[in-house]
C-alpha positions as CSV (number, residue, x, y, z in Angstrom):
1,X,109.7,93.3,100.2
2,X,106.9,94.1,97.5
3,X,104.3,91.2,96.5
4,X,103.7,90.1,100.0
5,X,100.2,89.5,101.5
6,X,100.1,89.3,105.0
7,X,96.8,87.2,106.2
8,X,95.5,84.8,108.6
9,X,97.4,81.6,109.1
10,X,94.7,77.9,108.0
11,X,94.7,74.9,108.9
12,X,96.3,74.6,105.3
13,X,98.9,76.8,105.8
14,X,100.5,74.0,108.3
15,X,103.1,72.1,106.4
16,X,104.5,74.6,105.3
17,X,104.6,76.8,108.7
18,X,105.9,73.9,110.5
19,X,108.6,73.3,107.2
20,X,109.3,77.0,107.8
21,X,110.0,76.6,111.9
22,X,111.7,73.8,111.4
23,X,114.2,75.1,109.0
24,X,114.5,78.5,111.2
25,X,115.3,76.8,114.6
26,X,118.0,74.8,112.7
27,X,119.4,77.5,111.0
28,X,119.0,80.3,113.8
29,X,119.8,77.9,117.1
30,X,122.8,76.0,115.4
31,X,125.2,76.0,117.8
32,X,122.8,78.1,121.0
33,X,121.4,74.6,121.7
34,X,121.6,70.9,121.1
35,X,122.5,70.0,117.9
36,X,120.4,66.3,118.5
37,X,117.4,68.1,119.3
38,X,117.7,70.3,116.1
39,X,118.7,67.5,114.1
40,X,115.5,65.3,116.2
41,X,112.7,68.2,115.3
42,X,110.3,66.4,112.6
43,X,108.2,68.7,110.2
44,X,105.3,66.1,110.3
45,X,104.6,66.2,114.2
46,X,105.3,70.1,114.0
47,X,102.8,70.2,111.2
48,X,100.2,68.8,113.9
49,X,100.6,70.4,116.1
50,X,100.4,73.5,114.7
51,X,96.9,72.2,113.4
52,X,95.8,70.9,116.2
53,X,96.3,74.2,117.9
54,X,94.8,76.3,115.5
55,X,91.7,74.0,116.0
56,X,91.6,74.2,119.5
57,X,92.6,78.0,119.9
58,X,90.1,80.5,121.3
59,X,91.1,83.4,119.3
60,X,93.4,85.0,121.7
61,X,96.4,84.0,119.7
62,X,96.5,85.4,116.1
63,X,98.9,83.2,113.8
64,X,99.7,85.4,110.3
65,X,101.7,84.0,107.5
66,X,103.0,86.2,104.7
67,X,102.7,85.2,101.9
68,X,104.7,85.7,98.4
69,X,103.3,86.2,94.9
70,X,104.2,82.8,93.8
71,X,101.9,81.8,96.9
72,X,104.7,80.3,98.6
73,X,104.8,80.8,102.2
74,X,107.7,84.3,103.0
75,X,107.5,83.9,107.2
76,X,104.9,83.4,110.1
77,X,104.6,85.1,113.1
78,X,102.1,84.3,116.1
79,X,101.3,86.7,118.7
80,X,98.6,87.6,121.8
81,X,98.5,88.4,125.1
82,X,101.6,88.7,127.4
83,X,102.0,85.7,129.0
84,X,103.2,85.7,132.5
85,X,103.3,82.4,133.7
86,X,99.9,81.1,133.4
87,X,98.6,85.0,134.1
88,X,97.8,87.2,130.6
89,X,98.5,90.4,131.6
90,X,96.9,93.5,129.6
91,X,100.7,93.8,127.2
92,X,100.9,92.1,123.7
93,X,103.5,89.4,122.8
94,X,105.2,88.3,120.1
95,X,105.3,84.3,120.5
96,X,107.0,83.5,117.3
97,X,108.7,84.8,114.1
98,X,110.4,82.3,111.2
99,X,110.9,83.1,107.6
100,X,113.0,80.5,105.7
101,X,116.4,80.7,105.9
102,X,116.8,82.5,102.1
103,X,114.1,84.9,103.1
104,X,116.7,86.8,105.9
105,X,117.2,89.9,105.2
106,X,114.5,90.3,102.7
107,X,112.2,92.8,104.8
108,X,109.6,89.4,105.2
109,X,110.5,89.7,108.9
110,X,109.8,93.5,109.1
111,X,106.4,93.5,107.5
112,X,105.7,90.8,109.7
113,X,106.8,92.9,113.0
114,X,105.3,95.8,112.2
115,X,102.1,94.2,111.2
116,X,101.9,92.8,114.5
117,X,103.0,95.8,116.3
118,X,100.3,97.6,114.9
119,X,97.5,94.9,115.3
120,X,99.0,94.6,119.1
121,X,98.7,99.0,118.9
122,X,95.1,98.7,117.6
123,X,94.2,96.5,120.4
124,X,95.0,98.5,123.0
125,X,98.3,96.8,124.2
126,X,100.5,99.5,126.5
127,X,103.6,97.4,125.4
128,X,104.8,94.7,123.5
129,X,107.4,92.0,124.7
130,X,109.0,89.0,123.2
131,X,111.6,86.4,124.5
132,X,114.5,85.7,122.4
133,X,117.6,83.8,123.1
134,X,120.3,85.4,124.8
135,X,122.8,84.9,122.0
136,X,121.0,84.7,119.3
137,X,123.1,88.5,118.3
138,X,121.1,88.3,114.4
139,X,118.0,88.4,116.2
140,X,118.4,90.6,119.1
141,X,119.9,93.2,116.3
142,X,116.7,93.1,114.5
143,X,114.3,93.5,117.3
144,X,116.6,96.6,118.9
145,X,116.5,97.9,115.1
146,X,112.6,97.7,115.7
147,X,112.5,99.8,118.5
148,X,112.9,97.1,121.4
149,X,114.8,96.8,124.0
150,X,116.1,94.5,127.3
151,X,114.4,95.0,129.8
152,X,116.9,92.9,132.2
153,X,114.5,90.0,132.5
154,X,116.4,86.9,132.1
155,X,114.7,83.2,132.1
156,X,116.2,79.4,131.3
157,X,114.4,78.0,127.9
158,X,114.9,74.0,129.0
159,X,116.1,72.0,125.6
160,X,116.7,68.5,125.8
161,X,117.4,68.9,129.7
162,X,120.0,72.1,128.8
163,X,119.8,75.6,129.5
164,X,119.7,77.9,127.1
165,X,119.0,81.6,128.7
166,X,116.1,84.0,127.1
167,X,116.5,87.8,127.4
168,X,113.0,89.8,127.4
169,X,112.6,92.3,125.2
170,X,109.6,95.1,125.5
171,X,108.4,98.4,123.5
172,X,106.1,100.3,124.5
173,X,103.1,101.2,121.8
174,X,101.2,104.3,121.4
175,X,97.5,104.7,120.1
């Protein structure tokens, strides 16, 4: 997609990044997980949270928004370190990517990728992983189309005291 400015998520950025999640976890998870604790998920605590961790982070995990000419808000992503368990291992990870619903298929959700591929390539990161819900089939088609793959790590996410299985996905990046 042309006209898109990828930068550094602000504190200001967080209505609209928590709108944005919000509106992708509805629209992605419909049917994957409860539908009460889709329809439960308010845009005002999101939007505090989000600021509150922004305000308490220590710089190991990089939030980036990209953002349209109109200066409306085209996706968000939020990556760092690999995260295994409480242990950061030396590997980059891909916490979180969510465009609005009307921005699918757009290429918002490339350029954000391969931003952060490259930023987790610049830093030195052997490989990349990311979790993403066993069926969610959209998404795991998007990520393989990116280069990743299973790796055959499977956890439970818990949501509202149900399972929903995650399959890990890794790539491995070159300098």
């Amino acid at each position: 997609m042309t006209g898109l400015r990828i930068r550094p998520m602000t504190a200001g950025d967080s209505d609209e990044v928590a709108a944005m999640r919000v509106r992708g976890w509805r629209h992605a998870y419909r049917g994957l997980m409860p539908q009460a604790y889709l329809d439960g998920m308010d845009v005002a605590a999101e939007a505090e949270r989000q600021r509150a961790r922004l305000a308490a982070g220590d710089g190991s995990v990089v939030n980036l928004v990209a953002e349209a000419e109109d200066g409306t808000l085209a996706g968000w992503a939020a990556y760092g370190p690999y995260r295994d368990g409480e242990v950061r291992t030396g590997d980059g990870e891909l916490y979180a990517l969510y465009l609005p619903p009307e921005r699918i298929g757009q290429g918002v959700g490339r350029t954000l990728l391969t931003e952060v591929t490259a930023r987790c390539t610049a830093a030195g990161h052997p490989r990349m992983l990311l979790w993403v819900l066993k069926e969610n089939a959209r998404a795991r088609r998007f990520y393989e189309a990116a280069g990743f793959t299973p790796d055959g790590t499977e956890e439970p996410f818990e949501v509202a005291g149900t399972a929903v299985p995650e399959v890990r996905y890794t790539r491995a990046l070159t300098g």
